[in-house]
MDTraj code that builds the backbone (N, CA, C; nanometers):
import mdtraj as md
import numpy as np

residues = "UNK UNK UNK UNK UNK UNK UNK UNK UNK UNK UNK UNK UNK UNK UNK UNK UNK UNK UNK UNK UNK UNK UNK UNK UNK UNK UNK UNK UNK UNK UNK UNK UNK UNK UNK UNK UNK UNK UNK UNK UNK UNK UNK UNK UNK UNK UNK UNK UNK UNK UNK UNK UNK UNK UNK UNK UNK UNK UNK".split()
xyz = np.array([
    [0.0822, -0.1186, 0.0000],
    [0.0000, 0.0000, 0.0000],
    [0.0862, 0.1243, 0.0000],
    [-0.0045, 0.2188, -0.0789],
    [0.0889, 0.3547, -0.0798],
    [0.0872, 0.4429, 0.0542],
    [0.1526, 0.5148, 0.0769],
    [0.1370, 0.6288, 0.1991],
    [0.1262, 0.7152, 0.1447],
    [0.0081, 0.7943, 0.2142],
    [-0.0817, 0.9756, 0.1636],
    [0.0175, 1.0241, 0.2267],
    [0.1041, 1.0315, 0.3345],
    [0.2654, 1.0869, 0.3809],
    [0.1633, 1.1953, 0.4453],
    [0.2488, 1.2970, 0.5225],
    [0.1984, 1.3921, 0.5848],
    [0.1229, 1.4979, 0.5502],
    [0.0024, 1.5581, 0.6149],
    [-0.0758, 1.6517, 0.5621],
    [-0.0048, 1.8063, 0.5876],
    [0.0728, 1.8156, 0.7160],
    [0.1428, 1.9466, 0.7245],
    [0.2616, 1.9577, 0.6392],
    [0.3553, 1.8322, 0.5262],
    [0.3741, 1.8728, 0.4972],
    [0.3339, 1.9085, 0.3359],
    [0.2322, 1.8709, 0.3341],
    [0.1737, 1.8949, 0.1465],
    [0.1173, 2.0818, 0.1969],
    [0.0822, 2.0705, 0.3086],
    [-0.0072, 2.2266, 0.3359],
    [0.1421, 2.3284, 0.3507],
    [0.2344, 2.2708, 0.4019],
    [0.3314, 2.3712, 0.4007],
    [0.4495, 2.4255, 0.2373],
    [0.4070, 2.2714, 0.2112],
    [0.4398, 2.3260, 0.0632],
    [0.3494, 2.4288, -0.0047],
    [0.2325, 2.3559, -0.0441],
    [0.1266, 2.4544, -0.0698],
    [0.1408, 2.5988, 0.0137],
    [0.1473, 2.5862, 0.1094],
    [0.1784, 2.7782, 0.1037],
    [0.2771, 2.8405, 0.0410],
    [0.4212, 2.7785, 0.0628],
    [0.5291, 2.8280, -0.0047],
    [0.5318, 2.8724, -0.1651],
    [0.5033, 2.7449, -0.2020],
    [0.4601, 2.7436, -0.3986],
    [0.3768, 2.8650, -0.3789],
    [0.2680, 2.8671, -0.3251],
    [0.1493, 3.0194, -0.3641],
    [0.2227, 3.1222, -0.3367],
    [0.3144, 3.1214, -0.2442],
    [0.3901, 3.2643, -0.2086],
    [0.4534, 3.2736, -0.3266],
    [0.5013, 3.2284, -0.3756],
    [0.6128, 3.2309, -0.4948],
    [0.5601, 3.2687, -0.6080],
    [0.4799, 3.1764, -0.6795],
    [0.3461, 3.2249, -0.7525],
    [0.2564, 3.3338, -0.6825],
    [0.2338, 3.3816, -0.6126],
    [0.1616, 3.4847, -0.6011],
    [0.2454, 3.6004, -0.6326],
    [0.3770, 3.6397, -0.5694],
    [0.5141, 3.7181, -0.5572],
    [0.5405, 3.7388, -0.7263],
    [0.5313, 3.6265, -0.7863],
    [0.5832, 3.6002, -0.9772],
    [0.4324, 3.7486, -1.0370],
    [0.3682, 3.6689, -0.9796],
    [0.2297, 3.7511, -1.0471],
    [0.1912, 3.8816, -1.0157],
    [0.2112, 3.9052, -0.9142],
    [0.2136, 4.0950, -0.8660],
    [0.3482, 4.1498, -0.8984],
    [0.4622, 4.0665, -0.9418],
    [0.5690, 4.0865, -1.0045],
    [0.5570, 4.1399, -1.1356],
    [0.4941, 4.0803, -1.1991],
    [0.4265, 4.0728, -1.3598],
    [0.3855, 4.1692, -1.3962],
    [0.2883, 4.1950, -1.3095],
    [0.0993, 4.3142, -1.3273],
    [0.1851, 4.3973, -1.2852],
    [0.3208, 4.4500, -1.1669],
    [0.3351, 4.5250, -1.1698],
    [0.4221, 4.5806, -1.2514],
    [0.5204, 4.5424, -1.3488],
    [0.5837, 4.5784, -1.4807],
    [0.4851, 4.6309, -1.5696],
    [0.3550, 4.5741, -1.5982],
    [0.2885, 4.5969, -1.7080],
    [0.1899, 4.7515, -1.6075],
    [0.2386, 4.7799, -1.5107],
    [0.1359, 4.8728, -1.4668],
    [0.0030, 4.8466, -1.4600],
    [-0.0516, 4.7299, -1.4143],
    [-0.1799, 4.6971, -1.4118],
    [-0.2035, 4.7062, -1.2616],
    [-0.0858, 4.6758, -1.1654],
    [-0.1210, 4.6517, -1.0290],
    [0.0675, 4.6953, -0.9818],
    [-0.0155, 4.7628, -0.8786],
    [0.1004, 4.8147, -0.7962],
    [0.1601, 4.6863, -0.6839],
    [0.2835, 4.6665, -0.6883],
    [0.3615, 4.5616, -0.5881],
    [0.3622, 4.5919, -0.4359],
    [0.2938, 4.5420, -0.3869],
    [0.2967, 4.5477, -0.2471],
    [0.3111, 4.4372, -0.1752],
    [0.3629, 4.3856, -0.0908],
    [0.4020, 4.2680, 0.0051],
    [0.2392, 4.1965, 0.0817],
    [0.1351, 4.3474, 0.1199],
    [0.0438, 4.2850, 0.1478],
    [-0.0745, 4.1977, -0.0044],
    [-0.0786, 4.2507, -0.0695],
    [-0.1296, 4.1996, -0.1896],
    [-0.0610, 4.0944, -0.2424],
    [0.0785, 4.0679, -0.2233],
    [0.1270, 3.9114, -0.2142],
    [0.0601, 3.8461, -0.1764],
    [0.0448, 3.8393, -0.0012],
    [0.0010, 3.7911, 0.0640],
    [-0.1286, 3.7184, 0.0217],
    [-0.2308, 3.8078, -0.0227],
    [-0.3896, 3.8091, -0.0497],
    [-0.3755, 3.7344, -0.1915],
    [-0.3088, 3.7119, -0.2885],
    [-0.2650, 3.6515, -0.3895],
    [-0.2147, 3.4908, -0.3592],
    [-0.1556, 3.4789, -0.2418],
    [-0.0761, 3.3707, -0.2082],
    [-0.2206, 3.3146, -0.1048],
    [-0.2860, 3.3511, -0.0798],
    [-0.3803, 3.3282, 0.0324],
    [-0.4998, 3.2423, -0.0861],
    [-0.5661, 3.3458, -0.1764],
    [-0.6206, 3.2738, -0.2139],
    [-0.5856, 3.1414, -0.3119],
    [-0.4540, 3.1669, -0.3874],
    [-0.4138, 3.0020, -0.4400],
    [-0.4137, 2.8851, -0.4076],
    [-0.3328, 2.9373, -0.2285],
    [-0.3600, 2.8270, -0.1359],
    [-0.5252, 2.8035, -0.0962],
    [-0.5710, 2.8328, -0.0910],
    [-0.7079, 2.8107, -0.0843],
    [-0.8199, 2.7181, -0.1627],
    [-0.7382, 2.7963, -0.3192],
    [-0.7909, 2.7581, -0.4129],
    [-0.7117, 2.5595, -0.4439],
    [-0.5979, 2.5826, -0.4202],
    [-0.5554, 2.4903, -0.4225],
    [-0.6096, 2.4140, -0.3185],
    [-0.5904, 2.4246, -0.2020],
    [-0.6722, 2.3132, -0.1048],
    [-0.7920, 2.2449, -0.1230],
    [-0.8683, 2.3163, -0.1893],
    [-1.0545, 2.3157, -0.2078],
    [-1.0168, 2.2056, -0.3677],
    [-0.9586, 2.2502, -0.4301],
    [-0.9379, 2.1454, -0.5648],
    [-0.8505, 2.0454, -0.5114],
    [-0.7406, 1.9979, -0.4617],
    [-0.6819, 1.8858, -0.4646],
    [-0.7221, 1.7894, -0.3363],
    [-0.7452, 1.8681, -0.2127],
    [-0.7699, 1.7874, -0.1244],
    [-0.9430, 1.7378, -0.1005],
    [-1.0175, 1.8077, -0.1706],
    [-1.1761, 1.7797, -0.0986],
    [-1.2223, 1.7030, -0.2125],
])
top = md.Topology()
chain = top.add_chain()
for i, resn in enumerate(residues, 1):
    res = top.add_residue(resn, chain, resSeq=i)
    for name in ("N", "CA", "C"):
        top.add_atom(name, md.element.get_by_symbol(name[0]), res)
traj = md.Trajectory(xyz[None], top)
């Protein structure tokens, strides 16, 4: 039998990856002047991926 392995650490990945990807993407928008770079809008970017990601892979 396989092992599902730990849940803190698939959730702690999953935050990291969204930080990164979120950070890439307000990175982006903010070159093209669509969205100003701010650390808290990372955040809110990285918040909902992880989210989004949790709700699609785990449920």
């Amino acid at each position: 039998m396989a092992s599902q392995g730990d849940i803190r650490v698939l959730l702690v990945m999953d935050l990291v990856l969204s930080a990164v990807f979120g950070a890439v993407v307000v990175r982006g928008l903010s070159v093209l002047d669509v969205l100003a770079f701010a650390w808290r809008t990372v955040a809110l970017v990285a918040l909902a991926v992880a989210v989004l990601t949790y709700l699609v892979v785990l449920r």
